[in-house]
C-alpha positions in Angstrom: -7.5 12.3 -1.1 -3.9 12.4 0.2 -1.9 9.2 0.2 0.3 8.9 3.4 3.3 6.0 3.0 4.1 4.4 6.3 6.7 2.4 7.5 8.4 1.0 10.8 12.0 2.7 11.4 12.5 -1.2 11.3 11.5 -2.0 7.9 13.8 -2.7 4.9 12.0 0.2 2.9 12.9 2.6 5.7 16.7 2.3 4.1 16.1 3.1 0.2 17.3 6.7 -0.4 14.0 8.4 -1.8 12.1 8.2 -4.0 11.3 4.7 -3.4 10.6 3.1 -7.0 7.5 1.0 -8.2 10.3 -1.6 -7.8 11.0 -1.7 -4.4 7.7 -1.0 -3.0 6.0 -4.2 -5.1 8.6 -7.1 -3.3 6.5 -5.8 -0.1 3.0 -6.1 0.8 0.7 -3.2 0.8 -2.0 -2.5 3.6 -4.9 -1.5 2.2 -8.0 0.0 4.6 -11.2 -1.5 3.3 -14.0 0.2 1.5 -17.4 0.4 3.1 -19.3 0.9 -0.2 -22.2 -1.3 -1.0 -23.6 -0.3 -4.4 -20.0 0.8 -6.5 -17.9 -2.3 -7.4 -14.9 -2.7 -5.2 -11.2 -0.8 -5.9 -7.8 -0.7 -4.8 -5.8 2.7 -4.6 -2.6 3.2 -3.8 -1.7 -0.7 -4.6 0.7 -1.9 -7.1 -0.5 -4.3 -10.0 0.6 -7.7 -8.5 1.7 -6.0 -5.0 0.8 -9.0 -2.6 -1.9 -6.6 -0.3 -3.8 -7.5 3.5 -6.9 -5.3 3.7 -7.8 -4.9 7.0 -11.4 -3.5 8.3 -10.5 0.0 9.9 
């Protein structure tokens, strides 16, 4: 599964020269698309360990 990084033109992360660091990217929140699975447990992919993350339906 590719992971595609998105930002506004806007956003503070849209100034770091590349490549962005575990470091920046955790002082912002992640968006994370929900998981429709209902017999695995739950996951996260793509989400720091402490990242503050809004998971949003579709």
């Amino acid at each position: 599964m590719d992971f595609v990084f998105v930002v506004s033109p806007n956003h503070p992360l849209a100034t770091v020269q590349e490549p962005l660091g575990k470091a920046e990217l955790a002082k912002h929140r992640g968006i994370a698309v929900s998981d429709s699975v209902c017999k695995l447990p739950p996951r996260s992919v793509g989400l720091l360990q402490g990242q503050e993350s809004l998971a949003v339906p579709n």
